[in-house]
C-alpha positions in Angstrom: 0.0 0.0 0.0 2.9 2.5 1.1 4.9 1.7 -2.3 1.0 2.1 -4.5 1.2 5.5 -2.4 4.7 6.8 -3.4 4.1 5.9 -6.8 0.6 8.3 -7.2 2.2 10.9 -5.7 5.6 11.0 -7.8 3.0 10.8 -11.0 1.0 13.5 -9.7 4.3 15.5 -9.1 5.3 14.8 -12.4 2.2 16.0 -14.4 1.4 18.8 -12.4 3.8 21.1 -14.2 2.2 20.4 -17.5 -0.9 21.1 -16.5 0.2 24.0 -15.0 1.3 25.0 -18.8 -1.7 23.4 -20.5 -3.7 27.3 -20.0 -6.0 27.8 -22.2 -5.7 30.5 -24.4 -8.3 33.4 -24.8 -10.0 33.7 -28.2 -10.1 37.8 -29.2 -12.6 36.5 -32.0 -15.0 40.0 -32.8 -15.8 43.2 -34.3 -14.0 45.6 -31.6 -14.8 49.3 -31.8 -11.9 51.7 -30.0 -13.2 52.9 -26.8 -9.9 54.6 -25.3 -7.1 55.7 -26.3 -4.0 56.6 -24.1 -2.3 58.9 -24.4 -4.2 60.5 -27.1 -4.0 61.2 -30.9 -3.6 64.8 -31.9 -6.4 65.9 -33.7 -6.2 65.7 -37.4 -4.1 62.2 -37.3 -0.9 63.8 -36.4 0.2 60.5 -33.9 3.9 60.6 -33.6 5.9 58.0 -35.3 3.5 56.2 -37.1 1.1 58.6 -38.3 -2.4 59.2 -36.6 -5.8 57.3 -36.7 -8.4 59.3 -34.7 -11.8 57.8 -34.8 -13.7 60.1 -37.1 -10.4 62.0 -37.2 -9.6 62.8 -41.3 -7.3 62.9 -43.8 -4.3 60.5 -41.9 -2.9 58.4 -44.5 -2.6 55.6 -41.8 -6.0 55.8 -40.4 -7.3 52.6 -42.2 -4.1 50.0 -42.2 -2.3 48.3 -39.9 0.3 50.9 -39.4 -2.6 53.1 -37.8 -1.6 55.0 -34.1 -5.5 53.8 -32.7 -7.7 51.9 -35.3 -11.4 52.7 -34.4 -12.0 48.7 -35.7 -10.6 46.1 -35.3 -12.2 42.9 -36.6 -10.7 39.4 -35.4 -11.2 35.8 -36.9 -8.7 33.3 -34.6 -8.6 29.7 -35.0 -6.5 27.4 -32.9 -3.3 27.8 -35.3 -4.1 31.3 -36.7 -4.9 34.7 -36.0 -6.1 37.2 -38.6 -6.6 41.3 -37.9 -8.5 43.4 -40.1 -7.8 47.2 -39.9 -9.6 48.7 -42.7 -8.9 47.3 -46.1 -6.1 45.8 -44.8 -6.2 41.8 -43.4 -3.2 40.5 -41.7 -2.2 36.9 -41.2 -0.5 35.7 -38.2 0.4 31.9 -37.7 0.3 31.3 -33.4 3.4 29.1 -34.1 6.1 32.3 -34.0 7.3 31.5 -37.4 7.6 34.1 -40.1 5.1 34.8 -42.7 6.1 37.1 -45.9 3.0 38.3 -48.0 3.9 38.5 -50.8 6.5 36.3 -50.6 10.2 37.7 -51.8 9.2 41.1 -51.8 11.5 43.3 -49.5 9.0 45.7 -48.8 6.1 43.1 -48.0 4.5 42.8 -44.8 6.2 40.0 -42.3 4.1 39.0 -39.4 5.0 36.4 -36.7 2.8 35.7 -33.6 3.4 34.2 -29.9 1.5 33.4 -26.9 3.2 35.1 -23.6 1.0 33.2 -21.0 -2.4 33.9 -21.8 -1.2 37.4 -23.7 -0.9 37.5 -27.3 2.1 39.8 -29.1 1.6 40.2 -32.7 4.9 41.8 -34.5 4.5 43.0 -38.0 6.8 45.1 -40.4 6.5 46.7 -43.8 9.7 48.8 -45.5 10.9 50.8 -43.0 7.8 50.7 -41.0 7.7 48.1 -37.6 5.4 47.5 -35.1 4.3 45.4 -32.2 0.6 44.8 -30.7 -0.1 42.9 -26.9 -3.7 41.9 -26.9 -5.5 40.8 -23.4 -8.9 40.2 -22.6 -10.6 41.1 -19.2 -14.0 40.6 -19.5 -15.7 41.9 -22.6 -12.7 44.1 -23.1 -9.6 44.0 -25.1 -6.4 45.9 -24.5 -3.8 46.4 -26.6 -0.5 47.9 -26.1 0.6 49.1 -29.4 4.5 50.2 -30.0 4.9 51.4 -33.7 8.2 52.8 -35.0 8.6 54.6 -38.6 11.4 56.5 -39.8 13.3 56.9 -36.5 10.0 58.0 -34.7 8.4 55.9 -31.9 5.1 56.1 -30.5 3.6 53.6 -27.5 -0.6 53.2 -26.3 -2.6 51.9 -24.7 -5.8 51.3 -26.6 -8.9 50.1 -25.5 -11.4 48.1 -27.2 -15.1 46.6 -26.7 -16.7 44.3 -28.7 -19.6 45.4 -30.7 -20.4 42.0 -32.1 
């Protein structure tokens, strides 16, 4: 009985640090409309590095991509290997894997993309020319955050942007 004992708990004390792993990651799946942005974008899309993207602001040549300082929508389709981000026209492709993915392929100006799991945070890094950028989505509730660091043309800019889910 003692040695049936030892034996259960040495198995349970060696799965219980990949269950401890095994988290289940949070699906951002949704039409999210910007809610807050911090700190703010200058009226009239001037954002820093990156350009500007005020919702309802006008004229930014960056409002409606993925390069935008705050998009006012982000739509999100996620499946267990795959995330993709819509930001206006624009839809980008991430594989959940961390590997690399060119569109279109041997261009040196096309967009690259790779994506990662940080515990149950997502980061999402993208670059195009001269242009790079990285997005940290987390859910609380029926909220998304996401802390968005672009850099363009030796400029920098860093939010916090703050998204609910219209559908």
């Amino acid at each position: 009985m003692k040695k049936q004992s030892v034996l259960w708990l040495t198995a349970l004390i060696l799965t219980l640090p990949a269950l401890a792993r095994a988290q289940v990651s949070p699906n951002f799946s949704g039409t999210w409309k910007l809610a807050q942005v911090d700190p703010p974008v200058a009226p009239g899309g001037a954002g820093g590095g990156a350009g500007g993207g005020v919702p309802g602001g006008g004229g930014s040549a960056y409002q409606d991509n993925l390069f935008s300082a705050a998009p006012a929508t982000l739509v999100i389709t996620q499946t267990a290997t795959q995330i993709t981000v819509e930001v206006g026209a624009e839809k980008e492709v991430y594989t959940l894997d961390d590997k690399l993915t060119v569109t279109p392929p041997d261009d040196v100006n096309a967009l690259k993309t790779h994506a990662h799991w940080d515990g149950a945070k997502l980061h999402l890094h993208f670059k195009k020319g001269m242009n790079f950028g990285r997005d940290i989505f987390s859910l609380t509730g029926g909220t998304l955050t996401v802390l968005r660091d672009l850099e363009s043309g030796g400029g920098s800019t860093t939010r916090t942007l703050t998204y609910t889910k219209a559908s």
